[in-house]
C-alpha positions in Angstrom: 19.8 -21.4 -6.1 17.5 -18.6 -5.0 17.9 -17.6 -8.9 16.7 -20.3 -10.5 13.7 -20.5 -7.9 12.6 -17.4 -8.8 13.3 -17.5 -12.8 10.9 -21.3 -12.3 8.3 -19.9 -10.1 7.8 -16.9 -12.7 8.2 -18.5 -16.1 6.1 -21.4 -14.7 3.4 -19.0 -13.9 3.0 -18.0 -17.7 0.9 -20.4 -19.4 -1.5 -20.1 -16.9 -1.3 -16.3 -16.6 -2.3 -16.3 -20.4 -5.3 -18.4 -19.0 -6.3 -16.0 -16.3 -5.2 -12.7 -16.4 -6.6 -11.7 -12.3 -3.1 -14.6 -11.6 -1.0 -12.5 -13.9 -1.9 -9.7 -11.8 -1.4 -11.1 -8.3 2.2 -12.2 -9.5 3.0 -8.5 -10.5 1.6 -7.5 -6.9 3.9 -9.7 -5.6 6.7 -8.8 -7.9 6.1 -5.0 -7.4 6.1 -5.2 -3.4 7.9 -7.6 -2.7 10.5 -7.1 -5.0 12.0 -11.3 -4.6 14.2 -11.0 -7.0 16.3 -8.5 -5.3 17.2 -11.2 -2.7 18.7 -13.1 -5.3 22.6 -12.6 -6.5 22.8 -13.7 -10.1 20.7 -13.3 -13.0 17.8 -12.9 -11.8 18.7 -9.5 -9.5 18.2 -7.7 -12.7 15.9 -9.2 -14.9 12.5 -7.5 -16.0 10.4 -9.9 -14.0 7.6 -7.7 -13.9 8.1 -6.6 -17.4 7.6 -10.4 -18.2 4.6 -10.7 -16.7 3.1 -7.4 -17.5 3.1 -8.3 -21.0 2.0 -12.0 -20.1 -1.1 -10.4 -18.4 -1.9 -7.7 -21.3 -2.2 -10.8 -23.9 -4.3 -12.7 -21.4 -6.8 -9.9 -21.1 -6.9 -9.5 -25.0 -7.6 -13.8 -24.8 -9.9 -13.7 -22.3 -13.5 -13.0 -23.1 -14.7 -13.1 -19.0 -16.9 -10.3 -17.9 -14.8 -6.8 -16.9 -15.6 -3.5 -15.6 -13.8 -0.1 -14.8 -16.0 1.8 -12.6 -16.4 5.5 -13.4 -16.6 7.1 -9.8 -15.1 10.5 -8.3 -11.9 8.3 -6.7 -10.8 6.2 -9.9 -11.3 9.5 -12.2 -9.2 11.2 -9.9 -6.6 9.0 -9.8 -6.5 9.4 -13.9 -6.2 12.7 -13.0 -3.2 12.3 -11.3 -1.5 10.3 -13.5 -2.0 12.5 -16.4 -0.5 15.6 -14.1 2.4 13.9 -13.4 3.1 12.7 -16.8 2.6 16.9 -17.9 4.8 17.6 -15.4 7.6 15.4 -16.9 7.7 18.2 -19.9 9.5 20.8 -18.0 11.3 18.7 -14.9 14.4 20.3 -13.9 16.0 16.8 -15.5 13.8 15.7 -17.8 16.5 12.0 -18.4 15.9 11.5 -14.4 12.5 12.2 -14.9 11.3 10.6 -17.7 13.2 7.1 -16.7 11.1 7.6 -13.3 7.7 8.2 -15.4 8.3 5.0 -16.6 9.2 2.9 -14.1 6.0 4.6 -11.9 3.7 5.0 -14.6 3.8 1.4 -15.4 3.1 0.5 -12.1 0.2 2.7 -12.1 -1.1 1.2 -15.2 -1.0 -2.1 -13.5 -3.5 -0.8 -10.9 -6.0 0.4 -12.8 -6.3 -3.1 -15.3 -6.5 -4.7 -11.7 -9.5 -2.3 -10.9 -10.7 -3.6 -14.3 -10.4 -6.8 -14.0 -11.2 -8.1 -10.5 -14.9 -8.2 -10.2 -15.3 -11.5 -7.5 -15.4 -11.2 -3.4 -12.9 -14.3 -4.2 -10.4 -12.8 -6.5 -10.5 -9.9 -4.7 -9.3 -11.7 -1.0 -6.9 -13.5 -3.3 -5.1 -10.0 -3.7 -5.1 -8.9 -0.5 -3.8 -12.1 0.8 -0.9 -11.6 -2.2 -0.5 -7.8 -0.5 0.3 -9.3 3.1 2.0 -12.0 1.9 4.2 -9.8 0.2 5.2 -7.3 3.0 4.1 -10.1 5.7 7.3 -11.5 4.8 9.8 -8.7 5.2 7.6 -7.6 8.4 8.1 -11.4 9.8 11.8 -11.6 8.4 12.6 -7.8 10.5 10.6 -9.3 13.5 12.9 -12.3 14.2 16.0 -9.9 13.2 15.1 -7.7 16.0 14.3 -10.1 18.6 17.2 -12.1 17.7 19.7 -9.8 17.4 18.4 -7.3 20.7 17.6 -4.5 18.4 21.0 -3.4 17.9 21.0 -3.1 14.0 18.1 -1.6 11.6 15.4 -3.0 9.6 16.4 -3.2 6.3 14.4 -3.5 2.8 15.7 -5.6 -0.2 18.6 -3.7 -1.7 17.9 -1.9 -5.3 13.8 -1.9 -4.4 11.8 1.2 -3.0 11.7 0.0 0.1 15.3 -0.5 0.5 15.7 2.4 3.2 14.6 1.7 7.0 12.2 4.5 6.9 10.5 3.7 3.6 10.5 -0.3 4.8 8.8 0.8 8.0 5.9 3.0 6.3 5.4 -0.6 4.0 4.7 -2.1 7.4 2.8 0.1 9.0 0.2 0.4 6.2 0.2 -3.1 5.5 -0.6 -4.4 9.4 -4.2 -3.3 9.4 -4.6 -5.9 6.2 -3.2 -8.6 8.4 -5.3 -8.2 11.0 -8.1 -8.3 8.5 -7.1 -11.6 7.7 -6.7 -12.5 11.0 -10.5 -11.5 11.7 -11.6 -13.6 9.0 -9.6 -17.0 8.7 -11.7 -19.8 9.7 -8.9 -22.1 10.9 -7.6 -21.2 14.7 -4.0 -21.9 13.5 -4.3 -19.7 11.0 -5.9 -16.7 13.4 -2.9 -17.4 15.6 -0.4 -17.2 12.8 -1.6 -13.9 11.9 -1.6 -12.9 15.3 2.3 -13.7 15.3 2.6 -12.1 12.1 0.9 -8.8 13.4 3.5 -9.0 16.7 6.7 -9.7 14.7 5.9 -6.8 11.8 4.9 -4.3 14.4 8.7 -5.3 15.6 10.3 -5.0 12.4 8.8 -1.5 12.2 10.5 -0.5 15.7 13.8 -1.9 14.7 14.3 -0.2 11.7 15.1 2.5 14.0 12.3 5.2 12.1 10.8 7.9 14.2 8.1 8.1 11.7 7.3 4.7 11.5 7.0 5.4 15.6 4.8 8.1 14.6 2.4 7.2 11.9 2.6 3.6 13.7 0.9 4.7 17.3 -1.7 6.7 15.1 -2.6 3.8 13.1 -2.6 1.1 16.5 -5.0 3.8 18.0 -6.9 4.1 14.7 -6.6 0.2 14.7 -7.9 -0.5 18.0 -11.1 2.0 17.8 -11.9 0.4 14.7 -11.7 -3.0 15.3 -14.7 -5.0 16.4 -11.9 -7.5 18.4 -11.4 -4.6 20.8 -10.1 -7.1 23.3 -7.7 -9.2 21.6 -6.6 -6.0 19.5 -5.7 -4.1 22.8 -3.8 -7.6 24.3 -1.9 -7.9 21.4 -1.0 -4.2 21.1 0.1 -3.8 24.9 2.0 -6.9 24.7 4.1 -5.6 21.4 5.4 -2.4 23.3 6.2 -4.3 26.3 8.1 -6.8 24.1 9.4 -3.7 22.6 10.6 -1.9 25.6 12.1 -4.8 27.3 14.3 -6.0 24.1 15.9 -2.1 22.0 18.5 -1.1 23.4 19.7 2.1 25.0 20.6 3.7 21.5 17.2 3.2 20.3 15.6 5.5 22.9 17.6 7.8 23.0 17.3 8.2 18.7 13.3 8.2 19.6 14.0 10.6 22.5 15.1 13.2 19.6 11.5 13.4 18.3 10.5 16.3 20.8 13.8 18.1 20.1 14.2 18.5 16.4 15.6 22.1 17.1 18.7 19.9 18.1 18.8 17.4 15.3 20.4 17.8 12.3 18.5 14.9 10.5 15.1 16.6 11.5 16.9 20.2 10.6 17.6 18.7 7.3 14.5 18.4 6.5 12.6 21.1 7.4 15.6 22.3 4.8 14.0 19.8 2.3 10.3 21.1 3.0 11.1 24.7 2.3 13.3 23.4 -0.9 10.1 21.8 -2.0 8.0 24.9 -1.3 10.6 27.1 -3.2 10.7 24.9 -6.3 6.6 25.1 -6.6 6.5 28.7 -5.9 8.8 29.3 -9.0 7.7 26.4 -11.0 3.7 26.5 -11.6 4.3 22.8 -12.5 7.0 21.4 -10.1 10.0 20.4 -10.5 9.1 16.8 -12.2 10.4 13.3 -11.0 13.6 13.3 -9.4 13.7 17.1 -8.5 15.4 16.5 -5.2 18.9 16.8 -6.0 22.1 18.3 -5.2 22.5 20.6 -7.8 18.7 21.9 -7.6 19.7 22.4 -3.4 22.1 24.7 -4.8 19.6 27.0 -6.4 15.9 26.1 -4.3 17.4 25.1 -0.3 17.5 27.8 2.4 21.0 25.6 2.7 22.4 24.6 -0.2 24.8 22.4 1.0 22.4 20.2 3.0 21.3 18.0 0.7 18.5 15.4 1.8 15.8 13.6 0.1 11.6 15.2 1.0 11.3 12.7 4.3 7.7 13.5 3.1 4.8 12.2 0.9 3.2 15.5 0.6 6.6 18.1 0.2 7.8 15.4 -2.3 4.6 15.6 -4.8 4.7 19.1 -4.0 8.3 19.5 -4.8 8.2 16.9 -8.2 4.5 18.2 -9.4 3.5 21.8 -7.9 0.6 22.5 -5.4 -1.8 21.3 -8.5 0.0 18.0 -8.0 -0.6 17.9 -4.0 -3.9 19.2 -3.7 -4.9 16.2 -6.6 -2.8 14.0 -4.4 -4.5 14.7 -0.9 -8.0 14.3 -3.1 -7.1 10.9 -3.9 -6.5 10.7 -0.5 -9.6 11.8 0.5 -11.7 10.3 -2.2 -10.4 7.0 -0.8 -11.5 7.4 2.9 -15.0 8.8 1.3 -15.3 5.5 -0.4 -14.3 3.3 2.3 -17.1 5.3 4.9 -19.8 4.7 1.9 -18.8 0.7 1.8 -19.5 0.8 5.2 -22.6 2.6 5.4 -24.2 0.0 2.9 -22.6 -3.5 4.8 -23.4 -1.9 8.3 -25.4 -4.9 10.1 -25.3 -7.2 7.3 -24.0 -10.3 8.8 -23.1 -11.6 5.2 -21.0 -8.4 4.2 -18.9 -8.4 7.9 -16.2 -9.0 5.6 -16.6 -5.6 3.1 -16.6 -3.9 6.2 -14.0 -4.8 7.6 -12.2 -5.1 4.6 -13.6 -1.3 4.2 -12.6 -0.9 7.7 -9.1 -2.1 8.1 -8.0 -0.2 4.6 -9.0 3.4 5.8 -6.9 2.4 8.9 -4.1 1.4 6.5 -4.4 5.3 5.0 -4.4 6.7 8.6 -0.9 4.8 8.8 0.1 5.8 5.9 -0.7 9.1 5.6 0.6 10.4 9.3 3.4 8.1 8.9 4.0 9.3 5.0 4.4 12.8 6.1 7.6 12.2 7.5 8.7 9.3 4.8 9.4 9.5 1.6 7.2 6.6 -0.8 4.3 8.8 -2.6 4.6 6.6 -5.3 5.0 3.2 -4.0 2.4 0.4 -4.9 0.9 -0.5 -2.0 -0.7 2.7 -1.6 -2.6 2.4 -4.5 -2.8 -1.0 -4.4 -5.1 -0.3 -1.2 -6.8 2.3 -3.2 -7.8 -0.4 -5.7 -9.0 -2.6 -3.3 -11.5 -0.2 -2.1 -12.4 0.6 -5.6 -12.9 -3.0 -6.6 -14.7 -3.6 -3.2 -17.1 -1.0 -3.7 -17.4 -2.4 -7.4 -18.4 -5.7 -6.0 -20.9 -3.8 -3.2 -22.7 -1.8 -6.0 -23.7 -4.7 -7.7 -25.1 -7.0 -5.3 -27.1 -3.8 -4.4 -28.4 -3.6 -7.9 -29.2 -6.9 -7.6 -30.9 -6.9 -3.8 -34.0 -5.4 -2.7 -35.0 -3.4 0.6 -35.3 -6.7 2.4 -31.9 -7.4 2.1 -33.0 -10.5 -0.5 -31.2 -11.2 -3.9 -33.0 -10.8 -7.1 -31.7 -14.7 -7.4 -33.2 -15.7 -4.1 -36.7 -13.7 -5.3 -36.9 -16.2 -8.3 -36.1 -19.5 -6.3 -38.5 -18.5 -4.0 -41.0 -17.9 -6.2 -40.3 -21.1 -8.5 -41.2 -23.0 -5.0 -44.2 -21.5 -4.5 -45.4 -22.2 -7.9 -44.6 -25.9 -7.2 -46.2 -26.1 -3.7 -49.5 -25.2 -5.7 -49.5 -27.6 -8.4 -48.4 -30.3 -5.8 
């Protein structure tokens, strides 16, 4: 049943994706990070869903004669940067089938971010995605929650089998970084319902993160509260909401969960943290022999054998950073933690221009709420594994496209805050006051 859902919701979507390519693109969000049709069991588990609509998009944008724009700024040429580095890098991977079948599946992805950051120009197309971004990880965040309440938070947080966020650990850094853009939403729905639902939805995916049993989750998900809380203008209900999650927390994991948290302070004793420190130094070994990394896929067991400090102790980076490093070289991480950067930089410059502007409250929190969203993911990210996972850059886009839509009301608006459009009105009433 869940099949043919999914194969009616998609291939219904496509005539009117060929009229509007901005929907083609909020269907691949959705695809991409939500991954549905991994829930289902029959055809549709394995069909190009994405794929589909990819190419459903591409013809709409070639049909579609509405104004579009890719901005030209230090943070989007960067990001072309990267993606060029890592498809150089793909030339001398340790296994260049691995690699290149990875390229492909990322690069595409990739690809799909920047025509977004072409082809979003609105304030309303723009909410649309990020309401299409929560939704997406909202539901896995909301699905976890009742898990763990429900079942006393004696099993782990799962992902959708066959997606990237299949493991507990990566699942919880897709929550962590996603919370900040439900609260945003939650800041800004008119409707009290609505405010409360988000309120709920913020509880239950805060959680999800803490049942699926991921000490960086714990890690990069108090930095990002903090970061949340300081931020916020809600200071109050923020705090409330926060302190009533951990106690809901404490009161319902069990034993076995604090005592796996417990081993945070004593990863001397741990094999799972020893293993990858053995990881870290594997990735450090592979770029100081390889100017260019090892490529895609260069964690493996047989390069262990030749780059670990233990060879037999095989484990996957546990890391954002050692895994560029390890796949693309330090000129891959340094480009990497610029993007990084750039993308704070830009959120801090959207603020500066919306601060005390009662009609862009919402940029600024937008602004706001995404740089939290990098503070989660980049604490959390350095000890989880999902460089190359949408929602990063999806959130990277966002602030791109935000500052897109910032830039030109400013070229628009003079000092006084007034619109170029409100300037004319203004003075077309005058002109008929006199005559009158």
């Amino acid at each position: 049943m869940r099949d043919y859902f999914i194969f009616a919701v998609v291939f219904g979507l496509l005539p009117f994706i060929l009229q509007r390519p901005v929907l083609g693109i909020l269907t691949f969000t959705l695809i991409s990070l939500m991954s549905p049709h991994r829930l289902a069991y029959g055809a549709a588990y394995d069909f190009p869903f994405a794929a589909v609509v990819a190419v459903a998009t591409f013809v709409s944008l070639l049909l579609n004669r509405d104004p579009k724009r890719f901005p030209i700024t230090p943070l989007t040429c960067v990001l072309m940067v990267f993606i060029l580095w890592m498809s150089i890098t793909g030339f001398t991977a340790f296994d260049p089938n691995k690699a290149w079948s990875e390229w492909s599946t990322i690069m595409k992805t990739l690809l799909m971010v920047l025509i977004t950051i072409y082809t979003i120009n609105t304030k309303q197309d723009l909410k649309k995605l990020v309401w299409v971004i929560v939704l997406s990880l909202g539901f896995y965040g909301f699905k976890g929650g009742i898990f763990t309440l429900s079942s006393g938070g004696t099993s782990h947080v799962l992902g959708p089998e066959g997606s990237y966020i299949t493991d507990n650990n990566t699942l919880a850094l897709a929550l962590i970084t996603t919370l900040p853009l439900i609260w945003y939403l939650q800041m800004h729905s008119e409707k009290k319902w609505l405010r409360l639902a988000f309120i709920g939805l913020t509880v239950l995916t805060i959680v999800a993160a803490i049942g699926s049993y991921s000490r960086g989750a714990l890690l990069g998900g108090g930095a990002m509260l903090i970061f949340l809380w300081l931020k916020g203008r809600q200071k109050l209900l923020t705090g409330v909401a926060i302190a009533m999650t951990v106690l809901l927390a404490i009161n319902v994991m069990p034993d076995k969960w604090f005592d796996r948290m417990s081993t945070i302070d004593n990863f001397n004793e741990d094999a799972s943290a020893l293993g990858r420190i053995n990881a870290w130094h594997f990735a450090i070994n592979v770029a100081n022999d390889n100017f260019m990394g090892g490529g895609f896929k260069s964690f493996s067991p047989k390069m262990f054998l030749v780059y670990a400090p233990d060879p037999l102790d095989f484990h996957v980076a546990h890391s954002i950073y050692f895994q560029v490093l390890g796949d693309h070289g330090f000129i891959g991480l340094g480009i990497f933690l610029l993007l990084m950067f750039l993308a704070w930089r830009t959120g801090t410059r959207i603020k500066k221009w919306c601060h005390q502007k009662q009609d862009l409250a919402w940029a600024f929190d937008l602004a706001t709420m995404c740089q939290v969203s990098i503070i989660g993911f980049s604490i959390g990210g350095a000890f989880l594994s999902l460089p190359y996972y949408d929602l990063y850059y999806c959130i990277v886009a966002v602030l791109v496209i935000l500052e897109k839509i910032i830039v030109s009301r400013i070229s628009t608006t003079n000092d006084l805050g007034v619109t170029a459009s409100d300037v004319s009105n203004i003075a077309q009433r005058h002109a008929q006051d006199k005559t009158a």
